[in-house]
C-alpha positions in Angstrom: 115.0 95.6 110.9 114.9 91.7 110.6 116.4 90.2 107.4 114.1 88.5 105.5 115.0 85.0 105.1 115.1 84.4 100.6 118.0 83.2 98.4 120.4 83.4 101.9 121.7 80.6 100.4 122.4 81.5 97.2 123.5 85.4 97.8 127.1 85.2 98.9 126.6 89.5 99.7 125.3 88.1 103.0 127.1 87.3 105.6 125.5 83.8 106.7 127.1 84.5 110.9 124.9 87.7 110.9 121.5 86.6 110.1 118.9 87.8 112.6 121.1 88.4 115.0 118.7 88.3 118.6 119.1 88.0 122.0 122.5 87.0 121.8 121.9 84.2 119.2 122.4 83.3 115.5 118.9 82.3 113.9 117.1 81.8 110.8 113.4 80.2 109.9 111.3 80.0 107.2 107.3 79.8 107.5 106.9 79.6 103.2 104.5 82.2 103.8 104.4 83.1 99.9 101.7 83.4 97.2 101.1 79.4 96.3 102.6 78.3 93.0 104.3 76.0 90.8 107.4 77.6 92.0 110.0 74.8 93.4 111.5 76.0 96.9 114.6 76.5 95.7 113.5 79.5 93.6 112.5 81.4 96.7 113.9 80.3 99.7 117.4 79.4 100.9 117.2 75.8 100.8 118.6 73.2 98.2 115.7 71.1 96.8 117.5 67.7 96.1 115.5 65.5 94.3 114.9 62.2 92.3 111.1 63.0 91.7 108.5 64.7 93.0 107.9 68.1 93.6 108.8 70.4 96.0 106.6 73.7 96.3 105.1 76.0 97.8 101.7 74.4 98.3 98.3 75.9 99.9 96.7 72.4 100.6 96.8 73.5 104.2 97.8 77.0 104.5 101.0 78.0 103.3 103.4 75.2 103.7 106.4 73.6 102.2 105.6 70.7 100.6 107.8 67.7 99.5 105.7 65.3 97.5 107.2 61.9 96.4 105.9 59.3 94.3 107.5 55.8 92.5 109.9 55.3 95.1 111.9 58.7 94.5 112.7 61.2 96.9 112.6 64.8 97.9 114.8 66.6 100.8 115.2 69.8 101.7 118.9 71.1 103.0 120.0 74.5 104.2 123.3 74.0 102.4 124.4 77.8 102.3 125.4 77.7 106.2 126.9 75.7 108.4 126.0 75.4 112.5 127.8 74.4 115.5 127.5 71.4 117.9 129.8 73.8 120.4 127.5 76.5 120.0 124.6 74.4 120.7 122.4 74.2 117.1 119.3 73.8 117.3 116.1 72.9 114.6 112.6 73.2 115.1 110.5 71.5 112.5 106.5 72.2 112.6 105.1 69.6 110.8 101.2 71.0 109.3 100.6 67.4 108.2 101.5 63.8 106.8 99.4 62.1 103.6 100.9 58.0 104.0 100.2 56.9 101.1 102.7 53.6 100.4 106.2 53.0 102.1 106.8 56.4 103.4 110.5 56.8 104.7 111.0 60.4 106.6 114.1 61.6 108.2 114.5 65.4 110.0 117.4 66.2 111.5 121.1 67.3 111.5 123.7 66.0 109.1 127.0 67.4 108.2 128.5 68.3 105.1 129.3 64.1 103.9 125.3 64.2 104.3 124.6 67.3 102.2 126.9 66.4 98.7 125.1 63.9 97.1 121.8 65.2 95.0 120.5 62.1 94.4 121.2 60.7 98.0 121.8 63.3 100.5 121.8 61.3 103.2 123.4 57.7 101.9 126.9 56.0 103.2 128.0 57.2 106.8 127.3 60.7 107.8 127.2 62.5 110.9 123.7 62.5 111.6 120.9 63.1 114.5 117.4 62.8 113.3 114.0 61.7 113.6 113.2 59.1 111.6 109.5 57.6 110.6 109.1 54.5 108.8 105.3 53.7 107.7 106.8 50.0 107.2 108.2 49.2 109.9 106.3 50.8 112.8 104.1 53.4 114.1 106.5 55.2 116.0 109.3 57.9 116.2 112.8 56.6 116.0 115.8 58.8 116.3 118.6 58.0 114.0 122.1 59.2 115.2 125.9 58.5 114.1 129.2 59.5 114.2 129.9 58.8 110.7 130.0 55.1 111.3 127.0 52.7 112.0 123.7 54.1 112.7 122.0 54.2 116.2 118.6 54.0 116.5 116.7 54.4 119.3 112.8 53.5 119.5 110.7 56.6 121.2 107.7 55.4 122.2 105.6 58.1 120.4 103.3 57.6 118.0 103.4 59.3 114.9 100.7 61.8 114.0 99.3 62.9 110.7 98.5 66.1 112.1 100.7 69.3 113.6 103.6 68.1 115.3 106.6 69.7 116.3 110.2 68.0 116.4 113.5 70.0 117.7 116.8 68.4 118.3 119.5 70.1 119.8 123.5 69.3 119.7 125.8 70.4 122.4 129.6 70.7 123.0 130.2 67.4 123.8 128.3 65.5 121.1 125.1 64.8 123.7 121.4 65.6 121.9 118.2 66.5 123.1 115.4 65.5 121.4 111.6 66.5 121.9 108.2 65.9 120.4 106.0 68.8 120.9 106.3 69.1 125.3 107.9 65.4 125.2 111.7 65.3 125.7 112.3 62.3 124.5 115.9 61.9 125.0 118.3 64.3 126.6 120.9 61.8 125.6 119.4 59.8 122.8 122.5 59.2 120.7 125.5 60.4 120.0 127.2 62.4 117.3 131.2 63.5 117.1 132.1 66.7 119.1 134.0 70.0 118.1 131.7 69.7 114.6 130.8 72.3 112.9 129.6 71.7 109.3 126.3 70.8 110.4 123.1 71.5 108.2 119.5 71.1 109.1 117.1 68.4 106.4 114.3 67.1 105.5 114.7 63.8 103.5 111.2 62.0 102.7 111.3 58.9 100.8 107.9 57.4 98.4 106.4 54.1 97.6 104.4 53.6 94.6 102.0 55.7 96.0 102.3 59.8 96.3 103.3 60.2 100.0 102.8 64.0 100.9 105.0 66.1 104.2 103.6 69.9 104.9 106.4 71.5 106.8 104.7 75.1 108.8 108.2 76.4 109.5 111.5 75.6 109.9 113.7 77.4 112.7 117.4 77.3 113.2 119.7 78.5 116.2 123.2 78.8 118.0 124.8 80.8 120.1 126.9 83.6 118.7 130.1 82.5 121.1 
């Protein structure tokens, strides 16, 4: 019998290295699939709603999706602080994006970060983290970047893609020896598109979305997670 995936975070009964334990993998995802409220994420599901304004809910603008709304320049992210994941063990994230609203100035990162990128409420993902991301930037171009350091000065790396306001799927995947793959939907973008520093294993999957004046609006479908168990 699967677990289901609420409060994993927050319920230190479970043991976070036995969650849907599959095919000879650690996993966990999340599809929001609950009844549409005011309810912030954080009151249902595992994940740390950080914020400076906004919202984050459960939202049924499109189906039942996680949605981080920002507005007057503040922010909303999303961080599965409650377990960490493995470079060695090659962690992976999927992120199913059900759509974008680009209102003013919207700043959105997905990706990896370790625990210097995750203590912060107000700025999750401020100074120099570990980080390997996707990065969009409605002000300074059309595109996917990917945004990658090893706690030192970011890297980032133009993809070529263009940024759709519709479903799109990212994944990035760490390995042993601090390489990443990167895809858009079928793309592989980069099987070596950055860098991040080996033997980690504090890493936590994000979403970080930044607002202009304007309300800027992110619908995540699901979030996946994986590693090996060895």
């Amino acid at each position: 019998m699967a677990i289901t995936n609420r409060n994993i975070a927050a319920d230190a009964n479970i043991d976070l290295s036995k969650i849907n334990l599959a095919g000879g993998r650690r996993a966990m995802w999340e599809d929001f699939d609950e009844t549409p409220s005011s309810t912030n994420i954080a009151d249902l599901y595992g994940f740390d709603a950080h914020l400076s304004g906004g919202t984050a809910l459960v939202s049924n603008t499109v189906n039942s999706c996680g949605a981080l709304l920002t507005t007057g320049g503040a922010f909303k992210s999303m961080i599965f602080g409650g377990g960490r994941w493995s470079g060695d063990r090659g962690c992976k994230l999927s992120v199913r994006i059900n759509s974008l609203n680009v209102a003013t100035s919207m700043f959105l990162l997905m990706g990896w970060t370790d625990d210097a990128g995750v203590t912060g409420v107000d700025a999750p993902t401020t100074g120099t983290p570990d980080m390997a991301s996707f990065m969009y930037s409605s002000v300074d171009s059309a595109n996917w970047r990917f945004r990658s350091s090893t706690g030192a000065a970011n890297t980032d790396t133009q993809t070529g893609l263009a940024v759709s306001t519709g479903i799109t799927t990212v994944s990035i995947e760490l390995n042993s020896t601090g390489g990443i793959v990167a895809k858009i939907n079928d793309d592989t973008v980069g099987e070596a598109i950055g860098s991040v520093t080996t033997g980690k294993t504090d890493w936590h999957p994000y979403v970080r979305l930044l607002g202009g004046a304007a309300a800027n609006l992110l619908n995540i479908d699901t979030i996946a997670v994986s590693e090996s168990r060895t």
